[in-house]
Steps between C-alpha positions, in 0.01 A plus 500: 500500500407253231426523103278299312518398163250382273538368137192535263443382154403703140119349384418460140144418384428190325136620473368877486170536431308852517171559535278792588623809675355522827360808710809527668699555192634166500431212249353167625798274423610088455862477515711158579802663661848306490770564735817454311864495665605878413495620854551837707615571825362730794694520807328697793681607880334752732608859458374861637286538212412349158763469220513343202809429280476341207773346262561301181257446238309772403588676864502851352101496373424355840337735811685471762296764730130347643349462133732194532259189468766333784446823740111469426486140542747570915203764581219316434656192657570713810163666514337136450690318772438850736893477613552798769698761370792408681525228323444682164678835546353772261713785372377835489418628109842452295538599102499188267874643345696266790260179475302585792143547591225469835460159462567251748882499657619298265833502272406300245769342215367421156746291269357476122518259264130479386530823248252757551130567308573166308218275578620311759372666826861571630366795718198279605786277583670732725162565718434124538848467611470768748221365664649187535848691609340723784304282618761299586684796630215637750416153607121597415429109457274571169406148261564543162087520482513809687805642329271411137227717652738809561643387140241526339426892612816616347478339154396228289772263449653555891276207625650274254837550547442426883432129365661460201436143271236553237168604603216645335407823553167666492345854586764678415711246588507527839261179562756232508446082408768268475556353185583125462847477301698220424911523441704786465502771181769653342486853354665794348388839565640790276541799654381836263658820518340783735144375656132525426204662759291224590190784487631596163441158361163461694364800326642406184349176538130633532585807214545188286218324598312767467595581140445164393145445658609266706242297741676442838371169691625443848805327460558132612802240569634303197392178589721340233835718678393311834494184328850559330633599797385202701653301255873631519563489151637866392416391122136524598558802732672711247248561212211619779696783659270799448452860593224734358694812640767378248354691190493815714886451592626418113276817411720706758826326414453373112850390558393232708352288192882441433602342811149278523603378114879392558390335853274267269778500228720388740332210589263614825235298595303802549536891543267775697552820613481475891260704619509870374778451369788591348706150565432201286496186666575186321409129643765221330584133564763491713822675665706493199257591288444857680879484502467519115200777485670694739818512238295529223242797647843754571683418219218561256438839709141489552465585877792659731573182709391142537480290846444128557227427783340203619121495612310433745682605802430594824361919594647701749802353765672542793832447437727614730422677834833649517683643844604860473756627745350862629 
């Protein structure tokens, strides 16, 4: 019997542009999505029927029955490929209390490290990697195209963090392009207490437009961000790092103001929310200079934890197709 483990990176946006909301209830988005190396892992083996466990960061406020993004992302992967049910053993209806469901047969292992409802995609992450992980496990012989398809049916940012890099993102960000990049980028992402509901900013986001008369066009790609990042220079990068749903997050976490003004205090380059927030994501010059706003972010107290990361780095992979005696 064999395991397979896949490693899959956080995302931070460099660009998030909103426009309209759409008849489906999403908005129309432009987003240049960043894979940066803050990674977590999935490890899937066949079992009777499907289990999740989930540990580390944030494990507690994660599902672990099939409302699981992971479990979602193993049955639509299995219905996709049409594997025989021998192959994918389902269990008969089990309570969510012991981490099991009627998904596919499928134990799968979630190790955190990406925290939870912070902007980053982490449980995005955890689908993407589960595609990758099972199909790899069933032998279904999927490309990563076809995995993107089935991605993109179980949430915005999964197809992404399939590929990883920097990309631009439009639709709701499902529509993937490859971004030219030159170098490497160094960052520093403060992590805020507790989490924010990316609907919860969404809606904020169009009460305050709304308030304010605000005209929304259909949003476009900075040219001037592709430009900077084509260069490689992080001095240019830094001061065009932009996010329109970042009003809605510092009106649903004022506190957030704080950590945004010591990262530029501190000497950042530039500072964003990531996504809907709540962490703060700060692009600097160099390793020991996020070294420095790493020290200087905790000991001033203005988020719960800082991390290093480096950007952009590959999405979801195989790492380690392990034997299992059994």
């Amino acid at each position: 019997m064999t395991a397979v483990t896949v490693r899959v990176p956080a995302k931070i946006n460099l660009q998030l542009s909103v426009g309209p909301a759409r008849p489906d209830g999403y908005h129309e988005l432009v987003t240049v999505f960043h894979g940066v190396s803050l990674y977590d892992e999935v490890t899937v083996d066949h079992a009777d029927r499907g289990t999740v466990t989930v540990s580390g960061e944030g494990a507690e406020s994660v599902p672990a029955d099939d409302a699981n993004l992971a479990m979602r992302a193993a049955a639509a992967l299995a219905k996709a490929a049409g594997l025989p049910p021998r192959r994918i053993p389902r269990a008969a209806p089990a309570t969510a209390a012991d981490g099991s469901g009627t998904g596919p047969g499928v134990l799968i292992e979630i190790r955190k490290w990406i925290p939870v409802a912070a902007g980053l995609a982490g449980g995005s992450a955890d689908a993407a990697a589960a595609l990758v992980a099972c199909n790899e496990l069933w032998r279904a012989g999927l490309s990563v195209a076809e995995l993107a398809e089935i991605a993109a049916g179980i949430g915005s940012d999964v197809p992404f963090a399939l590929y990883g890099g920097t990309s631009v993102g439009l639709g709701r960000g499902e529509r993937l392009t490859p971004a030219l990049v030159a170098g490497q980028y160094h960052w520093v992402l403060a992590f805020a207490t507790g989490g924010l509901s990316t609907a919860d900013v969404y809606r904020t986001c169009d009460r305050i437009r709304n308030n304010r008369g605000i005209v929304v066009a259909p949003p476009k790609p900075s040219t001037e961000l592709m430009a900077a990042l084509r260069s490689g220079d992080p001095a240019e990068v830094g001061p065009l790092l932009s996010n329109e749903l970042q009003p809605a997050a510092l009106s649903l976490r004022p506190d957030l103001r704080r950590t945004l003004a010591a990262g530029r205090e501190y000497g950042a380059l530039g500072g964003v929310v990531s996504g809907s927030g709540p962490t703060c994501v700060f692009l600097v010059a160099d390793a020991q200079r996020a070294v420095d706003l790493v020290v200087a972010l905790t000991g001033a107290g203005v988020c719960r934890s800082a991390v290093r990361a480096t950007g952009p780095v590959q999405g979801a992979v195989l790492t380690s197709p392990t034997e299992v005696s059994g």
